[in-house]
N, C-alpha and C positions, 0 to 999 in steps of 0.2 A: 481151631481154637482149643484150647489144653482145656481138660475136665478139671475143674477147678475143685469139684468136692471130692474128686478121687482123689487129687494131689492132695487135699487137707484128714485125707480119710475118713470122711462124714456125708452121711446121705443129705439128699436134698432138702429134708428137710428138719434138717439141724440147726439147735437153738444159736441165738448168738454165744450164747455161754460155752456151748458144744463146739462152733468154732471157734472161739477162743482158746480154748483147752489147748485144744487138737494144733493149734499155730503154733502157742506158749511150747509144750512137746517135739511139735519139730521143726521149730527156729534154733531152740536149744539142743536141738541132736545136728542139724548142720549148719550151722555159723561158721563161718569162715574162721574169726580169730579163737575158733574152739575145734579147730581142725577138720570141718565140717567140709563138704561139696557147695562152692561157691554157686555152683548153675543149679543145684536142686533149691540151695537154702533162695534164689531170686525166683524160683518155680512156687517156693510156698507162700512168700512175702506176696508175689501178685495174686497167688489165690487168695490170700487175707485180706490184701486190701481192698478188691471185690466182693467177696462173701460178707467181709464187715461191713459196708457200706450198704446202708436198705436201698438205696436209689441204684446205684450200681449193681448191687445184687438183684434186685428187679429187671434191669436194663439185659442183664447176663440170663435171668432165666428166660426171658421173652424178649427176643432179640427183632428187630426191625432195620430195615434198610438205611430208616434214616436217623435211630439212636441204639445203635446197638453197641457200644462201647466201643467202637473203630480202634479211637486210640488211648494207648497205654505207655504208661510212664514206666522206662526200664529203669528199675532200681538197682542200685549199688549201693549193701550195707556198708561201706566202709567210706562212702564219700556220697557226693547227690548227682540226683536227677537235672538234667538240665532240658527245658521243655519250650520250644521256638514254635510249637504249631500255634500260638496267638499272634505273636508278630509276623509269622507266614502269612497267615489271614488277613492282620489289619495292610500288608505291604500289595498281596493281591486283588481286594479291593480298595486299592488306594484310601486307606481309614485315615485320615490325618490326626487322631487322638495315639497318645502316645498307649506302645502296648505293653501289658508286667511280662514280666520273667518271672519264672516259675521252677524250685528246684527240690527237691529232698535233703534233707541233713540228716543223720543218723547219729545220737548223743547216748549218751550213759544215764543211769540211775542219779550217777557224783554227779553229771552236767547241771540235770533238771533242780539237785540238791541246792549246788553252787552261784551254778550263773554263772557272770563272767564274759569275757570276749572272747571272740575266734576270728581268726583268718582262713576265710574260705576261698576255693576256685570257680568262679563262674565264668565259661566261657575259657576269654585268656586272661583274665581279670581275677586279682587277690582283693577280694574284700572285708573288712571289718567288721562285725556283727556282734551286739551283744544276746546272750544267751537268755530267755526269759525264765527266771527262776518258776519253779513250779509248773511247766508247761505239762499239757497230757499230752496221751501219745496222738500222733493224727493231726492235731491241732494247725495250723496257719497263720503267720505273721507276717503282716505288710512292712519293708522297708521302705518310704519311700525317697526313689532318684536312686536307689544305691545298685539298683541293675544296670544292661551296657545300653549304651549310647542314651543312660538318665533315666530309663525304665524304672515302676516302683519293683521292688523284689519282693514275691513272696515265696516264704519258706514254708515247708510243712516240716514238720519235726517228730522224727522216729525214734523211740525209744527203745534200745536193745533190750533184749531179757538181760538180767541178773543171776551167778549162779547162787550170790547169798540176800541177796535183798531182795523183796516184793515189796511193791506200791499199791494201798489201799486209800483210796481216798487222799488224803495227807497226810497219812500214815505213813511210817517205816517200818517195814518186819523184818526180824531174822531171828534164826533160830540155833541156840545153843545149846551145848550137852554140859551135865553138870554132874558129881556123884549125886547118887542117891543120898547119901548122908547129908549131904547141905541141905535137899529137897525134907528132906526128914528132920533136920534137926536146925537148920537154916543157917546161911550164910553170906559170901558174897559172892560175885561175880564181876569181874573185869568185862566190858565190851566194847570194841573198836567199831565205833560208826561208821559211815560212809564216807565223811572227811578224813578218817583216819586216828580222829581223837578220841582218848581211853575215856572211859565212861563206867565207874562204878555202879551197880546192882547189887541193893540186897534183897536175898531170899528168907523170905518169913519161914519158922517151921510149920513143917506139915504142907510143905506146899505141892499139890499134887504134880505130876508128870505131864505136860502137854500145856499147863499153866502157861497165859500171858500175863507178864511183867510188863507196865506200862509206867513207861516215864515222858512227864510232861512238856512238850513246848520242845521235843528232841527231833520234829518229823519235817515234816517239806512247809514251807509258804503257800497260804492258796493266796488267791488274784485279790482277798480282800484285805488281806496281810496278817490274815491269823497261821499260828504254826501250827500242824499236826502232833504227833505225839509220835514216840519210839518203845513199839510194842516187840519185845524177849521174848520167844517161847521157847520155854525150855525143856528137854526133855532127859530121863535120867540114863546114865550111864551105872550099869550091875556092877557089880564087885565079881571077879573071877574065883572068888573062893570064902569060904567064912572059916573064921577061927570055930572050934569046939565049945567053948566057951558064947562065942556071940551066938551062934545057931543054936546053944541052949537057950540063953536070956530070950530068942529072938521068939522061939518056942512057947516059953515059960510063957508072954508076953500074948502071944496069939491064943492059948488056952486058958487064961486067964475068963 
């Protein structure tokens, strides 16, 4: 059995937030579509999805004959899990209730944003599935009949990191570099969301370095149908040189 907190780099007894860290860190150092080690980045993803889980993490530190986490769903970030040990079972004890299918999806930041439909492979089977706007990561959705031979399908749904967006809540974050002169003296800013559409920002003066900008009703859907918000932080970008002139006034202005 692979040492699950050595692959995540944290001792045994690391907070969730500590594993969190530590997966968010090196999902984004090997991803696949970021040029990353395809077989290390499914080394880290099954140590998170054990270490994250209190029941499986329980199961993995105190391991027994007859629940000791036997089996394990082989992930592939780029397409899903397809998992038949339920219908093995219901066929070897002749179960005559029908059995789900069970598979992994891997979506983006834009997916959970948008929604929308997808055609997936389960099995030899292309199926249609729409996206549940606002899902969290881990989460689970019953299709029902839309697995093979009439199975209900359930999905879990994996959410890739982001190299500009974070997900808080229903929140949107990203973060922008701006002069200091707009920060000081105030301005605007252009920002391209997650759909892709420009989004004006102004910056009040005075506005400190590390300030979030929140704009209303910009962020994710939750499940009750309210919208999140789209939080800017921006940080300032120096001037490579000052005039004689400004480093005097700038002077004059701090000794004052």
């Amino acid at each position: 059995m692979n040492d699950y907190y050595s692959t995540l780099g944290v001792g045994k007894n690391a907070s969730p937030d500590d594993i969190k860290k530590a997966y968010r860190k090196l999902a984004a150092k090997h991803h696949p579509d970021r040029g990353g080690d395809e077989s290390q980045f499914k080394q880290v993803q099954e140590a998170y999805d054990t270490l994250s889980n209190p029941q499986k993490r329980q199961d993995y530190d105190n391991p027994n004959p007859f629940n000791g986490g036997a089996f394990h769903f082989n992930q592939d970030p780029n397409g899903f899990d397809f998992d038949s040990i339920f219908n093995m079972f219901g066929q070897r004890f002749n179960d005559p209730r029908p059995q789900a299918t069970r598979a992994n999806i891997w979506i983006s930041l834009r997916d959970v944003y948008v929604g929308g439909s997808r055609v997936i492979g389960i099995g030899n089977a292309n199926i249609e599935i729409n996206l549940p706007i606002g899902i969290n990561d881990g989460e689970r959705v019953r299709y029902p009949k839309l697995g093979p031979g009439g199975t209900d399908l359930i999905l879990q749904f994996r959410i890739k990191p982001d190299n500009k967006w974070e997900r808080h809540g229903n929140d949107l974050i990203c973060t922008c570099s701006v002069s200091i002169w707009d920060l000081l003296l105030g301005g605007e800013l252009t920002v391209q969301n997650i759909t892709d559409e420009l989004i004006a920002v102004k910056i009040a003066k005075l506005t400190p370095p590390g300030k979030m900008l929140r704009l209303k009703g910009k962020g994710f859907i939750s499940k009750t149908g309210v919208r999140g918000d789209l939080l800017v932080k921006v940080n300032a970008i120096m001037p490579q040189q000052l005039s004689p002139e400004l480093e005097q006034a700038i002077s004059i202005e701090i000794n004052k």
